[in-house]
N, C-alpha and C positions, 0 to 999 in steps of 0.2 A: 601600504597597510597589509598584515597578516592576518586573515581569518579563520577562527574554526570552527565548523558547525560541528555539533555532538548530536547524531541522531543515530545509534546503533542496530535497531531492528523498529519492528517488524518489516514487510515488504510494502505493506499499505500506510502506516505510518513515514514511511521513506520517503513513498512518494506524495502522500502529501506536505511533504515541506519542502520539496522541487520546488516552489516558487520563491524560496528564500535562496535561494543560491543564482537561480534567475535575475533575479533583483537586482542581488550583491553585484554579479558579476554587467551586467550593466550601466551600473550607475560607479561600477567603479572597477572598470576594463583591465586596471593595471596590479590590481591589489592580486596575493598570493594568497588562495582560497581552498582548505582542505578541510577534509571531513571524515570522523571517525565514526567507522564502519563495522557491526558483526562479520565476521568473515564469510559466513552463510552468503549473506549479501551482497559480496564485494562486487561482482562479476554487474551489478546495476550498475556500476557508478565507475568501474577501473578507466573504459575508454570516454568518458565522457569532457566536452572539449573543457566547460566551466568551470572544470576541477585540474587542482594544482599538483593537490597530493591526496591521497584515502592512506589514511592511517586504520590498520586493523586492530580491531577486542577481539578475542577470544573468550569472553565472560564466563557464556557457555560453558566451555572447557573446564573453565580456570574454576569454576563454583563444583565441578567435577569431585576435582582431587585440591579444595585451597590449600593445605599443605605440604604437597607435594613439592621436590625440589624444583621439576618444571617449571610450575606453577607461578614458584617465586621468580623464577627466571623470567618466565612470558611478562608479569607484570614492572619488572624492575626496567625489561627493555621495550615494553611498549612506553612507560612513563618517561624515558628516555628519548625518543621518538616524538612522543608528546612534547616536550620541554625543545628540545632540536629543531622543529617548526617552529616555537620562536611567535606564538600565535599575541599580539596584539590587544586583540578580542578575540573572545569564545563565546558561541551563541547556545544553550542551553534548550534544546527542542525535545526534549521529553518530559519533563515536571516530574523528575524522581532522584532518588538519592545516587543512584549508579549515576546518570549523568551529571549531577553536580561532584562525585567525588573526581571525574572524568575533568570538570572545569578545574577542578583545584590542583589536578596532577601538573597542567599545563604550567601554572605561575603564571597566569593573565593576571594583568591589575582588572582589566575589564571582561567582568565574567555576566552575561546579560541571559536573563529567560525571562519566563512570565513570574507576573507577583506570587504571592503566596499563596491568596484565595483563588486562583485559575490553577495551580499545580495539582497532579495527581495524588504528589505527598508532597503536602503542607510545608511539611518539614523542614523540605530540602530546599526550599528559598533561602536557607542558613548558609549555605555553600554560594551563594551569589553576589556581586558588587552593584548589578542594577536589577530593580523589577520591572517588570510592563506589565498594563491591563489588559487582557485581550480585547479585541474590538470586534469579536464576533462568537458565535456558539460552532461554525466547524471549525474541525481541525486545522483546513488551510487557513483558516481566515486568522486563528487561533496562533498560528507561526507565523502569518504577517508581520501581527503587531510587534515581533522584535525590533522591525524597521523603523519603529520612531524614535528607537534609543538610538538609531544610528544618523539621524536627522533625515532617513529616506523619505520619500511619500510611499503612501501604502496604497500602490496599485492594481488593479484588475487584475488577477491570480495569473501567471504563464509557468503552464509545466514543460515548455519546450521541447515538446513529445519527438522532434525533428531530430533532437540531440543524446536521446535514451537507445542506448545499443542501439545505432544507427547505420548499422551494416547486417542486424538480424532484419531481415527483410523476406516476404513469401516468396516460396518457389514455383518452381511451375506448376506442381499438384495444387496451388493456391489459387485457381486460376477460375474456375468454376463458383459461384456463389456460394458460400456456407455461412451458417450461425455456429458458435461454438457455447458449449454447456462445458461450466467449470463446476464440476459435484463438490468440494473440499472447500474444509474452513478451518479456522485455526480450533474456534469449538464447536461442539455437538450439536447444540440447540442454534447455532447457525447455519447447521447443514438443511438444507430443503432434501426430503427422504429423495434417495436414489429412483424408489422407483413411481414419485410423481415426476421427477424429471424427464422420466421414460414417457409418461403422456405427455406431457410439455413437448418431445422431439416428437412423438408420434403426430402431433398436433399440429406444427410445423413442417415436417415432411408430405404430409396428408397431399397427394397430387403430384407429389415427386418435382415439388415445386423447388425447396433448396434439400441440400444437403446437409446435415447436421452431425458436428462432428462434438464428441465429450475429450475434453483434455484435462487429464488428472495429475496430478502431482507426482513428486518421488511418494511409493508408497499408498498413492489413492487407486493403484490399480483395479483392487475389488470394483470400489465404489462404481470406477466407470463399467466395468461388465455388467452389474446392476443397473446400472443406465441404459448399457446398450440391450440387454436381455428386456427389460420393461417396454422399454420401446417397440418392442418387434420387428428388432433388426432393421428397424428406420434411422440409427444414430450407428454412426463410426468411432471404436475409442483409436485414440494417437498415441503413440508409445509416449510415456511420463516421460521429459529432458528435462535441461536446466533452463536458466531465463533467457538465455538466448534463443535459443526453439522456439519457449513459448512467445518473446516478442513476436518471432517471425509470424507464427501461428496468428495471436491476437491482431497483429496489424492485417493479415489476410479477411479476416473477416468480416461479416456486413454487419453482424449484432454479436454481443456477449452477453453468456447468462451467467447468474452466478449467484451467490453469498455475499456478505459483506466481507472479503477476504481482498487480500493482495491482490492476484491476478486481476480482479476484476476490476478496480482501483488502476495497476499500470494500466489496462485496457484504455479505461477514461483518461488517461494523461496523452496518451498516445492520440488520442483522436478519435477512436473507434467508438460508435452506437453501444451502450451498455444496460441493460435489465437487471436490477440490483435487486434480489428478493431479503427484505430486512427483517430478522428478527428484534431479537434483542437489545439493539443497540439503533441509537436514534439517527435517523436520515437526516437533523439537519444538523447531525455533527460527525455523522461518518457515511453518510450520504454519496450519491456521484456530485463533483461539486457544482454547485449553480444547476444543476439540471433536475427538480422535483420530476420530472415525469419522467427521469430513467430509473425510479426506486418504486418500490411497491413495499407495503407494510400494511398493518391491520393495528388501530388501537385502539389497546385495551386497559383496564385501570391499571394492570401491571407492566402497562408496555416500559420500554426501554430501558428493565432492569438493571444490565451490564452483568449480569447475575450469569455464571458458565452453571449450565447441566447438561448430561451423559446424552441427552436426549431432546431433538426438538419439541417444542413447547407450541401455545395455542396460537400464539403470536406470529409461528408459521403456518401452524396445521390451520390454520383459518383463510391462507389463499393460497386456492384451489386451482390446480394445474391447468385448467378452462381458461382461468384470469390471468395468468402469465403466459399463457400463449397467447391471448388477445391482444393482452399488452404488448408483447412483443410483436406480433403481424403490424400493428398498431404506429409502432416505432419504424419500423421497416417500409411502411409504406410513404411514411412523412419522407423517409428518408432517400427515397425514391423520387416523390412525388415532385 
């Protein structure tokens, strides 16, 4: 059997559908299982043992310049590629019309995601040969349910954290206890302001008890000086790398703070203690999974809009840097304990 997952981006959407390739690979050791990837991304998933082949989109790009001679080029030989795997089945893990036009390039007879009424865009159930209901409101649970088109049982979620860049591992500076603070999010009003994070480490550090270190992304350098300057020079920023680094980094760690953003998502796959401060978007469908007391949120009549603005909104600014250090001493101590 030939499979292909279609999960192109984000970094947090990635990894919650690690338990469908888990699954697959499983309950069916021998089968040739690939998976098509933004190229941002690739470096999650290139060494990873469960995987047969990553086929790369450059969507990104290609929406750039779509008429470009490249362009035509990139996709004429990625659908090539596509079609060359020879995929089987294709499993549809985004609920939108770029991954369905993704399933159609392939020429699967069996092209499977969620039904209509569970997709992002309705729409693109058009582009499918089977639907599934989801059998849950998060995301993981929500990529499950593919597994009954495929006659699997639908078991206890495994992100296989053992097998995600698993030669990114801390070095000796990892060796000391720290928390790490991840300031960045993919938008604004999921950012928690820089410089409550700054009390958040000061709050933490208080006693010279741990060390707290901010690791920012490509480009969130500002943000983490803002942290560290808030702080009073209680938090450490890390030079921003690529996800290698940071696995290593997040695996060092005793807690993760963060946004509802990717990093903090691979953190919880990996294993590691995570503190998810939530905006806009609903803990029990983008949540740490299974774990209510790694998320913190405040609701409100408008909570869990989905709604991007420029600027964090009330639904952060209502828990107070007090409450997320509590939480987190909180979590740390269980975890000690």
């Amino acid at each position: 059997m030939r499979v292909l997952i279609v999960r192109t981006s984000a970094l947090g959407d990635i990894v919650h559908v690690l338990p469908v390739l888990t699954a697959l690979r499983r309950h069916h050791p021998d089968a040739a299982i690939g998976w098509v990837i933004e190229e941002t991304f690739a470096p999650l998933l290139e060494d990873h043992p469960d995987l047969d082949r990553l086929i790369l989109a450059r969507t990104k790009k290609w929406r750039k310049s779509p008429l470009a001679l490249a362009t035509l080029r990139g996709v004429r030989d990625f659908a090539s590629e596509l079609q060359e795997f020879g995929a089987d089945l294709v499993l549809d893990l985004m609920g939108n019309h770029k991954a369905g036009a993704i399933c159609a390039l392939t020429m699967a007879d069996r092209r499977i995601g969620l039904a209509r009424g569970d997709r992002r865009e309705p729409s693109s159930a058009l582009w499918l040969s089977e639907g599934c209901e989801a059998i849950g409101p998060h995301a993981v649970d929500r990529a499950l349910s593919l597994l009954d088109a495929l006659g699997l049982p639908i078991e206890e979620a495994d992100f296989a954290g053992e097998r995600l860049l698993s030669e990114a591992q801390p070095g000796d500076d990892d060796r000391a206890p720290y928390v790490a603070i991840l300031p960045g999010a993919g938008w604004a009003n999921k950012r928690y302001p820089e410089s409550w994070w700054g009390e958040v480490a000061r709050r933490l550090a208080d006693g010279d008890r741990l060390e707290v270190r901010v690791l920012p992304g490509p480009g969130e350098e500002g943000a983490a000086a803002e942290v560290v300057e808030a702080s009073g020079g209680r938090a450490r920023a890390m030079p921003a790398g690529g996800l290698r680094q940071l696995a290593a980094s997040l695996r060092g760690a005793r807690l993760v703070l963060g946004g509802d953003t990717g990093p903090v998502h691979l953190a919880h796959a990996l294993g590691v203690p995570v503190l998810c401060v939530m905006g806009p978007t609903d803990p029990e469908r983008n949540g740490p999974y299974r774990s209510p007391d790694q998320a913190l949120w405040k609701l409100l009549p408008c909570s869990f809009c989905y709604r991007r603005f420029d600027e964090p909104k009330a639904c952060l600014l209502e828990i107070p840097p007090r409450t997320v250090a509590t939480r987190a001493l909180d979590l740390l101590d269980s975890a000690t304990g």
